[in-house]
VEXKELUM-204440 format. One record per residue (C-alpha): residue number from 0; residue in one letter; x, y, z. Coordinates in Angstrom, 3 decimals. Layout:
BEGIN
<site num="NUM" residu="a" X="X" Y="Y" Z="Z"/>
...
***
This chain:
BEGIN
<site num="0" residu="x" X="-124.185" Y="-56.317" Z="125.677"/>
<site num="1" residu="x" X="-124.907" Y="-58.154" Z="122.770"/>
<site num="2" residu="x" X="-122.570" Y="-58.129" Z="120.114"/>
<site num="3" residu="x" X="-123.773" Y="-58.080" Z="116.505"/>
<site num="4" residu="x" X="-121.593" Y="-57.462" Z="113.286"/>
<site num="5" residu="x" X="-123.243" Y="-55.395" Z="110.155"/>
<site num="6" residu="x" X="-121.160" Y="-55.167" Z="107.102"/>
<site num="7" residu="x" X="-121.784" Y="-53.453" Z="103.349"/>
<site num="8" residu="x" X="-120.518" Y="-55.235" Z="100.574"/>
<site num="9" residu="x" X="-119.587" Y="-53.832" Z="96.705"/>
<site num="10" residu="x" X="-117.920" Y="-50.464" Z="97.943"/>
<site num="11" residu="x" X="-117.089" Y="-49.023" Z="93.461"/>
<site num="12" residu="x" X="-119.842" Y="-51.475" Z="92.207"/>
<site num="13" residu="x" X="-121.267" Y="-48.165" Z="90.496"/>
<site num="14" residu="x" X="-121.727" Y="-44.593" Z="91.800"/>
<site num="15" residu="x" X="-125.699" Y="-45.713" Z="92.864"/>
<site num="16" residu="x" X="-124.188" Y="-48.302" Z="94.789"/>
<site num="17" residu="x" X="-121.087" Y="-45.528" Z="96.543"/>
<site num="18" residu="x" X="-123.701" Y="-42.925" Z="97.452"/>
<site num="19" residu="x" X="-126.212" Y="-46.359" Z="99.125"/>
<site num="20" residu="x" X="-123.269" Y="-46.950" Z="101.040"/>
<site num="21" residu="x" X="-122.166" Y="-43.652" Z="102.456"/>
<site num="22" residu="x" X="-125.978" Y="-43.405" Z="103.324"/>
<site num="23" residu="x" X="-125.916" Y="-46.348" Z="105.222"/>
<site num="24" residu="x" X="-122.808" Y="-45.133" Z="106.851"/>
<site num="25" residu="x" X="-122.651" Y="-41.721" Z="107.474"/>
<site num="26" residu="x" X="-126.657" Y="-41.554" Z="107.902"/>
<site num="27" residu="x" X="-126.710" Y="-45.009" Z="109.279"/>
<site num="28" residu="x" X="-125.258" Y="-47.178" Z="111.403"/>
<site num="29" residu="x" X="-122.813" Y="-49.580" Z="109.483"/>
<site num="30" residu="x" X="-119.296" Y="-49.424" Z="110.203"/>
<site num="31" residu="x" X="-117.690" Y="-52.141" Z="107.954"/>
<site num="32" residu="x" X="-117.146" Y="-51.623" Z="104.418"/>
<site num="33" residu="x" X="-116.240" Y="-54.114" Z="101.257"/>
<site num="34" residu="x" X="-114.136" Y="-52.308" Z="98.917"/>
<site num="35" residu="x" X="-114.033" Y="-54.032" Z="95.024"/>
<site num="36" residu="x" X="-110.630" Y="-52.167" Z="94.175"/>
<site num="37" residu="x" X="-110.700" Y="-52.932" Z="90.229"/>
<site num="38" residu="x" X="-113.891" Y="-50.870" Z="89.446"/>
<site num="39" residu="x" X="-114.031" Y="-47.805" Z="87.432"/>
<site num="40" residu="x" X="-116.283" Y="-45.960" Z="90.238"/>
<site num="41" residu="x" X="-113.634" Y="-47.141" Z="93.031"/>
<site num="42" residu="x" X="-112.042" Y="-43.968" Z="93.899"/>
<site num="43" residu="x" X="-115.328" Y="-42.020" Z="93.734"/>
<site num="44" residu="x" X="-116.763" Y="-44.346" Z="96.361"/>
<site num="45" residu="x" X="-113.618" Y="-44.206" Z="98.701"/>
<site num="46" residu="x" X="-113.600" Y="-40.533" Z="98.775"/>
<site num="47" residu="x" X="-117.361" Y="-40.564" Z="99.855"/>
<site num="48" residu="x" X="-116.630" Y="-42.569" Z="102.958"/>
<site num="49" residu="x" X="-112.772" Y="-41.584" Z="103.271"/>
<site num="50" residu="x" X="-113.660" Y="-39.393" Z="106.624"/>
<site num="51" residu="x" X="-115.947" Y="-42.200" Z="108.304"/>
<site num="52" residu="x" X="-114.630" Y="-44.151" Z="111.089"/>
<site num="53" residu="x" X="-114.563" Y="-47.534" Z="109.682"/>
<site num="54" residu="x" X="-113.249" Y="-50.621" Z="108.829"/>
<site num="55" residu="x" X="-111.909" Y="-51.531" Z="105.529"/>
<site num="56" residu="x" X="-112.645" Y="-54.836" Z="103.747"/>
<site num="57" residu="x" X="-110.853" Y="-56.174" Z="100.911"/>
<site num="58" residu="x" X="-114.165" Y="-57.682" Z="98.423"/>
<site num="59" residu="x" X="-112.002" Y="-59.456" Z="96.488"/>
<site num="60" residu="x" X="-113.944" Y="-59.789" Z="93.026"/>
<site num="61" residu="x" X="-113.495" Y="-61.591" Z="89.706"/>
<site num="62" residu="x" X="-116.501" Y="-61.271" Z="88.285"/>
<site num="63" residu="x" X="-117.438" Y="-57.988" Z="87.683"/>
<site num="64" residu="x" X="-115.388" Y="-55.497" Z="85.701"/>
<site num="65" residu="x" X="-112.148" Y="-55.949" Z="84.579"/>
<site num="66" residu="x" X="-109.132" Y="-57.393" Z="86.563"/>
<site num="67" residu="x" X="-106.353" Y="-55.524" Z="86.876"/>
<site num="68" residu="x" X="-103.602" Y="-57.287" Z="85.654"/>
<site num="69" residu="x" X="-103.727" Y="-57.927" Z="81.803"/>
<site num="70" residu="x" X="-107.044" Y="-59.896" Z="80.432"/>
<site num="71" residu="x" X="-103.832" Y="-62.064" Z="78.555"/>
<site num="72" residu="x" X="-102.261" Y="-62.961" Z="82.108"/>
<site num="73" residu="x" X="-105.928" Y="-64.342" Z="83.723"/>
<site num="74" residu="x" X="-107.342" Y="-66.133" Z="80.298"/>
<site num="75" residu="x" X="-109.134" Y="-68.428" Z="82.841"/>
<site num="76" residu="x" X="-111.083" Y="-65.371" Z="84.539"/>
<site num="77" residu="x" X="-112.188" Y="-63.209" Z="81.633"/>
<site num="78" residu="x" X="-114.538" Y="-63.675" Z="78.821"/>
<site num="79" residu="x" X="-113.796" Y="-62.494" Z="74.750"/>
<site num="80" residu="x" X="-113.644" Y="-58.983" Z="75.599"/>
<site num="81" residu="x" X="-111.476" Y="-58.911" Z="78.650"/>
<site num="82" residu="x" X="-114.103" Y="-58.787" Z="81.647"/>
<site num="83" residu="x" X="-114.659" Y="-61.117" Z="84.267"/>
<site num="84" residu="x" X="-116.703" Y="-63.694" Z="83.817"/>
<site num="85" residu="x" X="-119.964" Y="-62.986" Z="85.446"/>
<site num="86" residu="x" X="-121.082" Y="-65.234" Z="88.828"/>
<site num="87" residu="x" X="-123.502" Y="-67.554" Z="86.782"/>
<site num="88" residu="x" X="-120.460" Y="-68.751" Z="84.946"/>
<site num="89" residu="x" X="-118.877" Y="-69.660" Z="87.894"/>
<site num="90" residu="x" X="-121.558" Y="-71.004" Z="89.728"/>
<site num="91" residu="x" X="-123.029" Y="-73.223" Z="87.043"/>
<site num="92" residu="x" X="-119.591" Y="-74.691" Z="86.570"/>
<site num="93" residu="x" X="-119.196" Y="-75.617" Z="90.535"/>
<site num="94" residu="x" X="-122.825" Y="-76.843" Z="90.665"/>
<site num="95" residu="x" X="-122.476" Y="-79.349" Z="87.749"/>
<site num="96" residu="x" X="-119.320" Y="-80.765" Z="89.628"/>
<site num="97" residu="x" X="-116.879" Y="-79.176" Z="86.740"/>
<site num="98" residu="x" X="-115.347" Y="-76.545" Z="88.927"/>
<site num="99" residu="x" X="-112.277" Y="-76.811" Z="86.790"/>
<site num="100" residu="x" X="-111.362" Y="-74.015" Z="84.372"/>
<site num="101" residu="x" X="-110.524" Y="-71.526" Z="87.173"/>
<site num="102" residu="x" X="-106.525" Y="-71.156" Z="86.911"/>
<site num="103" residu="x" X="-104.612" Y="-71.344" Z="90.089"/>
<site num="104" residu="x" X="-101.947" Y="-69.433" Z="89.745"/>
<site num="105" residu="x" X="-103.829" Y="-66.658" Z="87.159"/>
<site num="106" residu="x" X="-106.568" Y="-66.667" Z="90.227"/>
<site num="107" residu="x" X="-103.913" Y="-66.005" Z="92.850"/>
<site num="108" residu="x" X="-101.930" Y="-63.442" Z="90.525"/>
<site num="109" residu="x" X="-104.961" Y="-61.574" Z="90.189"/>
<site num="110" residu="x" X="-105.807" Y="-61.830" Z="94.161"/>
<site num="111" residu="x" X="-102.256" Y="-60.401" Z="94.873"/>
<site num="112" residu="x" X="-102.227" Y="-57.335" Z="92.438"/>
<site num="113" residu="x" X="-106.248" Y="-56.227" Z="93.613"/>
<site num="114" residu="x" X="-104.242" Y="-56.711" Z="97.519"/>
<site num="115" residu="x" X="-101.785" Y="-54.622" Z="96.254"/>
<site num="116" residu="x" X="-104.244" Y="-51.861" Z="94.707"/>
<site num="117" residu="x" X="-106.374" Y="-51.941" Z="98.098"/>
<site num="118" residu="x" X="-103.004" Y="-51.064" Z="99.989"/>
<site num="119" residu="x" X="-102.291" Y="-48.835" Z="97.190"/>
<site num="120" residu="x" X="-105.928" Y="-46.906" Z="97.172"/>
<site num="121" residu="x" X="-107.164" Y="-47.327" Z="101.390"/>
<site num="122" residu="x" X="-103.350" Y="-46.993" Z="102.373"/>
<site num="123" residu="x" X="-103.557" Y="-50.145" Z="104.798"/>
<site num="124" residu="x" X="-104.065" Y="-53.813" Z="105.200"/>
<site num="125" residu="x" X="-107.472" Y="-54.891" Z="104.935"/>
<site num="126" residu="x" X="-109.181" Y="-55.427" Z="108.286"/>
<site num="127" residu="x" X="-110.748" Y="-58.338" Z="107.057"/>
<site num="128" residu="x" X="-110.416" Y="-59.880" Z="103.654"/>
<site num="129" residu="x" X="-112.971" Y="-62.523" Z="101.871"/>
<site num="130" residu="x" X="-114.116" Y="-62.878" Z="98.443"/>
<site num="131" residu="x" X="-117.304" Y="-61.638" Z="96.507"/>
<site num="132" residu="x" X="-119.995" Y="-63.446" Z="94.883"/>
<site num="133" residu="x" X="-118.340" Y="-66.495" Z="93.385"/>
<site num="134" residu="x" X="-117.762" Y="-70.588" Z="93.932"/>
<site num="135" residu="x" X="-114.896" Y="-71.972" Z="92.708"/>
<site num="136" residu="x" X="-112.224" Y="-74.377" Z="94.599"/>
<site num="137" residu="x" X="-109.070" Y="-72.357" Z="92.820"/>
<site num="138" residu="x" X="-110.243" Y="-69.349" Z="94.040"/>
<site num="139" residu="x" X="-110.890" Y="-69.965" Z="97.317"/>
<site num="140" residu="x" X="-107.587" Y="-71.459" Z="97.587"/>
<site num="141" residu="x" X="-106.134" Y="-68.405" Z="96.128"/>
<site num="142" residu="x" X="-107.751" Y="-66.490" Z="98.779"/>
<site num="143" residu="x" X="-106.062" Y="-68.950" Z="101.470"/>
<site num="144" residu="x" X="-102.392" Y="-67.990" Z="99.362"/>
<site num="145" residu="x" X="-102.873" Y="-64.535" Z="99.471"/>
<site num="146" residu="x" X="-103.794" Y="-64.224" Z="102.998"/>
<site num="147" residu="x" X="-101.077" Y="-66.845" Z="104.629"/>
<site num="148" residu="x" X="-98.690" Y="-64.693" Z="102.627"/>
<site num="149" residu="x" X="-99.551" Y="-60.596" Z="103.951"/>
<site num="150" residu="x" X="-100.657" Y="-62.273" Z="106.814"/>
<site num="151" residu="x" X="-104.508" Y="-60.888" Z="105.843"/>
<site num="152" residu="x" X="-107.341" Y="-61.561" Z="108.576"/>
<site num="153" residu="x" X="-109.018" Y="-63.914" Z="106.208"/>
<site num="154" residu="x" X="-113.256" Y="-64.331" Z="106.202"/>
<site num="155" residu="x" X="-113.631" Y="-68.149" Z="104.936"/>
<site num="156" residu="x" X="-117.022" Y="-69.045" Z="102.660"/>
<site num="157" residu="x" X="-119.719" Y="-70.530" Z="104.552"/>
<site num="158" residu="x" X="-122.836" Y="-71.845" Z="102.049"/>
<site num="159" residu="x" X="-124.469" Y="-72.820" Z="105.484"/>
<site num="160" residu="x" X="-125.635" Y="-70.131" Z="108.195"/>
<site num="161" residu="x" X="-125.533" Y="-73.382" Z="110.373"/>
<site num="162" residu="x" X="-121.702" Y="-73.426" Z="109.913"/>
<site num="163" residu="x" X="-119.877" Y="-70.698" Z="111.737"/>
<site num="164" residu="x" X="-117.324" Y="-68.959" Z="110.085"/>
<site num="165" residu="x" X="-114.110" Y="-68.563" Z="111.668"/>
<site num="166" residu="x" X="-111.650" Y="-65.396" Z="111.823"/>
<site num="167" residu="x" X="-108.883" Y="-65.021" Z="113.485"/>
<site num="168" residu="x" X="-107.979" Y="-67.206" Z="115.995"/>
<site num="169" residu="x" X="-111.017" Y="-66.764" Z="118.764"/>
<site num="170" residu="x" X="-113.816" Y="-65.518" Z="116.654"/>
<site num="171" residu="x" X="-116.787" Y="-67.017" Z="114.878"/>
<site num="172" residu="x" X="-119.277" Y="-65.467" Z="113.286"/>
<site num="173" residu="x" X="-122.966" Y="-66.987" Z="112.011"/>
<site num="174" residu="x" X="-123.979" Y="-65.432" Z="108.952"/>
<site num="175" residu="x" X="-127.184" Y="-63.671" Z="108.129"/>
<site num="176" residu="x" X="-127.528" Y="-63.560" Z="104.288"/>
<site num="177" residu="x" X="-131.284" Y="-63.075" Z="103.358"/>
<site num="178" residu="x" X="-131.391" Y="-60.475" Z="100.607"/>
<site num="179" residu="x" X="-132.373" Y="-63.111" Z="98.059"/>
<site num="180" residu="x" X="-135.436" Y="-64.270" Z="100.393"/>
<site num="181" residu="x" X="-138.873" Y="-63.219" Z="99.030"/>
<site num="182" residu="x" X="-140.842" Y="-60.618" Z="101.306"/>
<site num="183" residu="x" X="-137.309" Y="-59.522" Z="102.528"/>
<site num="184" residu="x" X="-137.130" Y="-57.287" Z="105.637"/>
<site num="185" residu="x" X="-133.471" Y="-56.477" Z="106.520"/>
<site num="186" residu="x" X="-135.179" Y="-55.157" Z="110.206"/>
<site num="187" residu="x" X="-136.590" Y="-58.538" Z="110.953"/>
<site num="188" residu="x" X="-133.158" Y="-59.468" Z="110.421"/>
<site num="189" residu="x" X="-131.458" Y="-57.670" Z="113.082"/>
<site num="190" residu="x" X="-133.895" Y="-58.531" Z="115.214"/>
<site num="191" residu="x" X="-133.677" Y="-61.978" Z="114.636"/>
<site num="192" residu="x" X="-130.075" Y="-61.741" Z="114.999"/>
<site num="193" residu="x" X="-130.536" Y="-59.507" Z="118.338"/>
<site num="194" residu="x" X="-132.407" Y="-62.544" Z="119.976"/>
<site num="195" residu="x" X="-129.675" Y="-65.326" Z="118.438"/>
<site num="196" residu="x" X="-128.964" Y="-67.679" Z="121.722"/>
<site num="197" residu="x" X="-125.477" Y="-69.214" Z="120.200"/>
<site num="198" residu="x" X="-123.259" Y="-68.708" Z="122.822"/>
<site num="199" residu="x" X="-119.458" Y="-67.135" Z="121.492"/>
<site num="200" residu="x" X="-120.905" Y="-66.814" Z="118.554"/>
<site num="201" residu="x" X="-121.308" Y="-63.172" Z="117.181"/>
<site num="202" residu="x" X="-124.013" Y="-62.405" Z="114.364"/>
<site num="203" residu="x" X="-123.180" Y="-61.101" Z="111.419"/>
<site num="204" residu="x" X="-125.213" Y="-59.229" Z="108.830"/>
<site num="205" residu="x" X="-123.894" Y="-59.571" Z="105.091"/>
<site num="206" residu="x" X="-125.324" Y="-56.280" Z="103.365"/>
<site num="207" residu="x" X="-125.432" Y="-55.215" Z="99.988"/>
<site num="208" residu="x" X="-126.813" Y="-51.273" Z="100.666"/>
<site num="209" residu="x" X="-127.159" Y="-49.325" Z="97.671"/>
<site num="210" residu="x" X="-129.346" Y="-47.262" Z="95.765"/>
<site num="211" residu="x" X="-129.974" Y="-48.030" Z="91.617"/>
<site num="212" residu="x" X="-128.209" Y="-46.824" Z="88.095"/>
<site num="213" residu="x" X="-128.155" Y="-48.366" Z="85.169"/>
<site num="214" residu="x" X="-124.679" Y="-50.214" Z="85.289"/>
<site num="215" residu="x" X="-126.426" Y="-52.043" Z="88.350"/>
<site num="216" residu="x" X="-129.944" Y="-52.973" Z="86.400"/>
<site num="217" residu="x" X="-127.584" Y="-54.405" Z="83.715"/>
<site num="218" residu="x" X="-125.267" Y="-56.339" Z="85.745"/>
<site num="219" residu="x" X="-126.813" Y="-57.615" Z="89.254"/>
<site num="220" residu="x" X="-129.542" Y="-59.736" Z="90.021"/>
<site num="221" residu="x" X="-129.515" Y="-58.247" Z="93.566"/>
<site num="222" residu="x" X="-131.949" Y="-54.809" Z="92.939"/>
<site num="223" residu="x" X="-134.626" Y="-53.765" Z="95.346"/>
<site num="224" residu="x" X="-132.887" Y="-55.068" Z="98.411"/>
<site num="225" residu="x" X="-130.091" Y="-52.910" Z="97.954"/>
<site num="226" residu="x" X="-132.683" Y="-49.741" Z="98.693"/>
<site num="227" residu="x" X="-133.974" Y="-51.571" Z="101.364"/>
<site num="228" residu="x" X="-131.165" Y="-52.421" Z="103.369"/>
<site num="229" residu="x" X="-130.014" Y="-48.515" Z="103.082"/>
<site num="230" residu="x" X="-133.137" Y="-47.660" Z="104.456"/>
<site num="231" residu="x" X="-132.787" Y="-50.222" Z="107.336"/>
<site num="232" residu="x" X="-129.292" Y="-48.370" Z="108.211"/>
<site num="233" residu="x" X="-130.783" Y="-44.988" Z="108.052"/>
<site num="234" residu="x" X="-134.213" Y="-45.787" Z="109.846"/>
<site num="235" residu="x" X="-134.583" Y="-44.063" Z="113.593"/>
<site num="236" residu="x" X="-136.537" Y="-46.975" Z="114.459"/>
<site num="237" residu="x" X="-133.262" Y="-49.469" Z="113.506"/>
<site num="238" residu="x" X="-131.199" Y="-46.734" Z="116.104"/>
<site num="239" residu="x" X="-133.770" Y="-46.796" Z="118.764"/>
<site num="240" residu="x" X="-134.010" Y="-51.078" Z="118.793"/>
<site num="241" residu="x" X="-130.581" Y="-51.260" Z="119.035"/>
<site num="242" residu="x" X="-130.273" Y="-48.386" Z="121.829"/>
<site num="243" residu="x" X="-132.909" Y="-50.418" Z="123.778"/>
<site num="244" residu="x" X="-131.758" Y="-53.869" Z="123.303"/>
<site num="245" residu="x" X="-128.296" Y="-52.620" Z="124.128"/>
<site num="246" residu="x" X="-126.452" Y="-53.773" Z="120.803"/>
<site num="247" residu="x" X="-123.393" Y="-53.413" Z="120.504"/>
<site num="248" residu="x" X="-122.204" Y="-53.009" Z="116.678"/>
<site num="249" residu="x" X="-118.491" Y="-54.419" Z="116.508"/>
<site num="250" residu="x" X="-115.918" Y="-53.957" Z="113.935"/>
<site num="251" residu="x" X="-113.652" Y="-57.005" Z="112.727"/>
<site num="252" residu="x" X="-110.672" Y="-54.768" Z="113.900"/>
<site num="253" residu="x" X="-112.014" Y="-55.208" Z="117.577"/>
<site num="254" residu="x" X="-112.457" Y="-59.201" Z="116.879"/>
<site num="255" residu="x" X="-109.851" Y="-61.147" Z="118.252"/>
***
C-alpha cells in the first residue's frame, strides 16, 4: 500500500480554527494533530478532539500569543506588550542575514516550559515535535536542546520539498506545503502525493484546516485555504480516492 502522512497544524490558534480541525478529524480523515499549548483557546480545542484516535504533536510556537513563562524572562521573543513577535519579524530578520536577536537560552526556556504544558494539558510525550511558522538559527537549535533532552521524536525544518526530512532513525518524509500557492487545491495534492515515485520516502501533507473568526482575519495571512483543506478532509470523493488507490494514512507513532 502506499503510505502517505496528513497532518493539521495550529490545534488553540482560535476556536474557528478548533472546530476546522475536529471537522477534518472526526468528519475527515486526518489523524495527526499540532497542538500550540500557550493559546487562550487551547483547552477548548483539546476537549473537541480529546476522544479521537490520534496522534499528538507538539507545534511549538513563539509567535503568536503569549509565551508562557514571564514576557521579562524571553525579552528576545516578545514585543512592548508581552506577545510574541509575529513571523514577519522573524523572517525578515533571517532573510536579511541578521538572524541574531533570538536569545538562546530565553528560546530554549520557553521551548521547555510549552513541553512541559503539552505533558501537562495531552498527558503524554509528543508523538512528534517540530516548530511553527518561524526561521531563526537559536530557535531551531533550541528545538534540537529540548528534544535531545526528553528524548522528543523531533520533525527538523526543511525550506526545500527536494530535501527529505528525517525522523527518527529510519524515516524520511518529503513535504507537501502548498497552501500559499495561487489556485490552491489541497485534492490535487494528495493525488500528487498518491503517485510520488521516491522510493522509502513517505509523503507528507502539512495542513493548516480551519474554518474563520476574527482573531484569525487579524493575525494570519493563511485564510481561505484553511476552509479548503477542511473540506478536502471531509469530502467523500477524498475517502473514495484513497479507498481505491489503496492509501494507507500513517501516524508518526507507527514511523520507525
Amino acid at each position: 500500500m502506499k503510505k502517505i502522512l496528513i497532518r493539521a497544524d495550529d490545534l488553540g490558534y482560535s476556536r474557528a480554527v478548533n472546530y476546522g480541525i475536529f471537522d477534518a478529524v472526526h468528519n475527515g480523515i486526518i489523524n495527526n494533530v499540532g497542538v500550540m499549548v500557550n493559546m487562550p483557546t487551547t483547552i477548548q480545542g483539546l476537549e473537541l478532539v480529546s476522544n479521537e484516535n490520534i496522534d499528538f504533536g507538539m507545534h511549538t510556537n513563539i509567535s503568536n500569543g503569549k509565551p508562557i513563562l514571564p514576557a521579562e524572562k524571553v525579552l528576545s521573543l516578545v514585543d512592548k506588550n508581552g506577545n510574541f513577535k509575529r513571523s514577519k519579524v522573524y523572517w525578515d530578520h533571517y532573510e536579511s542575514g541578521k538572524d541574531d536577536f533570538v536569545n538562546l537560552e530565553e528560546v530554549t526556556a520557553e521551548i521547555d516550559a510549552q513541553y512541559q504544558r503539552f505533558i501537562q494539558l495531552v498527558g503524554h510525550k509528543p508523538d512528534y515535535f517540530e516548530g511553527h511558522a518561524v526561521m531563526s538559527k537559536n530557535y531551531i537549535k533550541g528545538l534540537h536542546i529540548i528534544a535531545k533532552r526528553y528524548r522528543l521524536p523531533m520533525l527538523d525544518f526543511s525550506l526545500s520539498p527536494e530535501t527529505p526530512t528525517p525522523f527518527k532513525e529510519k524515516t524520511y518524509f518529503k513535504v507537501f506545503m502548498r497552501s500559499i500557492d495561487k489556485n490552491y487545491d489541497p485534492f490535487s495534492v494528495l493525488k500528487e502525493m498518491s503517485e510520488d515515485s521516491e522510493q522509502d520516502v513517505i509523503p507528507m501533507m502539512v495542513c493548516h484546516p480551519g474554518y474563520l473568526d476574527q482573531y484569525i482575519l487579524n493575525t494570519s495571512s493563511l485564510t481561505i485555504p484553511r476552509t479548503q483543506e477542511v473540506d478536502m478532509a471531509m469530502n467523500k470523493k477524498t475517502r473514495e480516492y484513497i479507498q481505491n488507490k489503496k492509501i494507507k494514512l500513517v501516524r508518526y507513532s507507527e514511523c520507525k
